[in-house]
N, C-alpha and C positions, 0 to 999 in steps of 0.2 A: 541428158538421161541420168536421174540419180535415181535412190533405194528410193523414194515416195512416189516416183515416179513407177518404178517397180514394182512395190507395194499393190498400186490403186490396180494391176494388170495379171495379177499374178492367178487369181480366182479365172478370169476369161480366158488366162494360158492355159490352164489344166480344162476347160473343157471345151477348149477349140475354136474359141467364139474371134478370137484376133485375125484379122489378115498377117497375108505372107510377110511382106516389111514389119511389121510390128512384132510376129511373132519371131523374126531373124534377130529383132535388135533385143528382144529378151532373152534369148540363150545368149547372146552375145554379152548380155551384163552378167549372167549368171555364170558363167566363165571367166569373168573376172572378180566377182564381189563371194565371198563366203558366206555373208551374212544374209543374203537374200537367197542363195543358194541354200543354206540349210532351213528357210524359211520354207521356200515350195518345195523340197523333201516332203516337209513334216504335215504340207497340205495334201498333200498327193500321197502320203501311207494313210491319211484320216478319211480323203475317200477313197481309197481304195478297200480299206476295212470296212465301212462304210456301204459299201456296192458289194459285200460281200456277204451282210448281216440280212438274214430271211424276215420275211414281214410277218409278224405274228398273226396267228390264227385264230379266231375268237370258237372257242366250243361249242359242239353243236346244240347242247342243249341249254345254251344261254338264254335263249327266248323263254322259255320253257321253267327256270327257274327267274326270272324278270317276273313272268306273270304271277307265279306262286306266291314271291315276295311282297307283290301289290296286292295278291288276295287276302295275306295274311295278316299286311296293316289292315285293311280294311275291315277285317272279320272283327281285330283288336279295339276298334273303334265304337265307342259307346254313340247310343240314339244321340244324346242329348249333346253332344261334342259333334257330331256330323250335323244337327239341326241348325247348332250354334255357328259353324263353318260355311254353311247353306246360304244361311240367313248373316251373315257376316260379308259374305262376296256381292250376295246381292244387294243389301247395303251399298256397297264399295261401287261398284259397278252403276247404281243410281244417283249417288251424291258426287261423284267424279265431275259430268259435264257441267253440274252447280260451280262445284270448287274451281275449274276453270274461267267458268266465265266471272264469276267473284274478285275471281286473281286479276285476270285482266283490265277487269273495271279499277280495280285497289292501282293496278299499275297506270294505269289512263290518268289517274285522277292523281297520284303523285309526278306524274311529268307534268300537268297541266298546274299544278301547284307549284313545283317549282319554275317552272317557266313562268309565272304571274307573278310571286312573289316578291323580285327582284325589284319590280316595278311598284311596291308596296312600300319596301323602306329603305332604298337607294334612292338618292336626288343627283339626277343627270347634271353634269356638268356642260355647261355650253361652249361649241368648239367652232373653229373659224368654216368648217365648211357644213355647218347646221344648215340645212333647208327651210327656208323658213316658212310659215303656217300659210301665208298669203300668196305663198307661187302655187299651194294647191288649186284654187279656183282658176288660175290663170291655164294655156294649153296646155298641150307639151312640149309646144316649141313654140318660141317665141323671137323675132328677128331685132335684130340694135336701136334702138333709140334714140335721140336728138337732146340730150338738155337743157344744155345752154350754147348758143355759138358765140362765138369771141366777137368783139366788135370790131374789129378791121374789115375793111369792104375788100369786096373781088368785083372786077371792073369784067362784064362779060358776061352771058349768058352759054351756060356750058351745065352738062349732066355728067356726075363721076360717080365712079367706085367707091367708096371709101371701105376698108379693109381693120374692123374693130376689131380689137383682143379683148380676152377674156378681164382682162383688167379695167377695160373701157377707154383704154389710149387709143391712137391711131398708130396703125406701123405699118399701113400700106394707104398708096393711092392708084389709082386707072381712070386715066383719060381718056377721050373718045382718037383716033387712031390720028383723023384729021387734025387736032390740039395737042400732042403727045410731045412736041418739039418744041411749041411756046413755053421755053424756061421762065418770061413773068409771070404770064396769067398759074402756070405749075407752082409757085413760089409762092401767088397768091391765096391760092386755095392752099396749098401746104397750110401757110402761116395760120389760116383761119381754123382751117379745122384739128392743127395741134394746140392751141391756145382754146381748143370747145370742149365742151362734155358730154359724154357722150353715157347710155346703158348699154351693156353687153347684153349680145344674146343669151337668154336660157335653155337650156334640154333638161325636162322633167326640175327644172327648178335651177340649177345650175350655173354659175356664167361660162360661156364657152366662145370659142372669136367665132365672128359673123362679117356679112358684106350689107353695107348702108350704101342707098341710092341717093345720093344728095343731086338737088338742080339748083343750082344759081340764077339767079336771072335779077341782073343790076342787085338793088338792094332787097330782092326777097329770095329766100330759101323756101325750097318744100324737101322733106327730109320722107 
């Protein structure tokens, strides 16, 4: 509990607005600090003077001289200066919704300029994750590919997982439950399909990891 902390309370002390605890611990500071004590003094004589000052009265015949004053410009007013003020607002009042919609189009057509523009006399620089023009026509998803396999045989007829990164490596395999414990023919197919190549899946153009179904069977593959 310091003087800012006193400070920010001292306005809700004088009108009641604090609870019992809070409003204990601010007489409690003001019993010991002077400087905040003479501070809510000088709050508390400003409203109290304040709460004691009458709300003025506006006279009765203000209305009454308001309108005289409006008659009298008015009387002062030449034809030709009230035709002109007539015929001036009218004006104003008719060419307004032009001059908005004006504005608007003026504004429409410099964002569309500058948004275009960029593309007028900047030459893009090509970057390692450009999309390129030819994954347009292709889906929006696409599953891994086969491109080359290594020429080491796998002795066996067996159907696996293969587990492609985004890179086009191989970093997983899944054997069928029954073959999961054969560490040769696992070894075999490891060897082959680390030494192959492979195309990673795409999303919307992308390469992203995906699951290839490869079958063996003696010396043919279907991918």
């Amino acid at each position: 509990m310091n003087c800012r902390w006193m400070q920010s309370r001292l306005t809700a002390y004088h009108e009641g607005d604090l609870s019992a605890p809070i409003r204990f611990l601010v007489r409690l500071h003001l019993q010991t600090c002077s400087p905040c004590l003479e501070e809510a003094e000088r709050r508390e004589s400003v409203a109290d003077l304040a709460s004691r000052m009458s709300p003025v009265v506006a006279p009765k015949n203000l209305n009454m001289k308001l309108r005289l004053a409006v008659y009298g410009e008015m009387r002062r007013e030449t034809w030709f200066s009230r035709t002109w003020r007539i015929a001036r607002a009218g004006l104003r009042d008719s060419v307004r919704p032009l001059a908005i919609r004006g504005l608007g189009g003026l504004l429409a057509g410099l964002l569309l300029f500058g948004a275009v523009m960029p593309d007028l006399w900047t030459v893009r620089a090509a970057t390692t994750d450009d999309v390129e023009v030819t994954y347009l026509a292709r889906g929006l998803m696409s599953p891994p590919t086969v491109s080359a396999l290594a020429p080491n045989e796998v002795r066996g007829n067996v159907t696996v997982m293969a587990l492609i990164g985004a890179d086009g490596k191989l970093y997983g395999l899944e054997l069928p439950a029954e073959l999961d414990q054969d560490r040769r023919l696992r070894a075999d197919i490891a060897n082959k399909l680390l030494f192959s190549t492979f195309e990673p899946a795409t999303f919307f153009g992308r390469p992203i990891a995906g699951r290839l179904v490869i079958t063996f069977s003696q010396f043919t593959v279907q991918g």
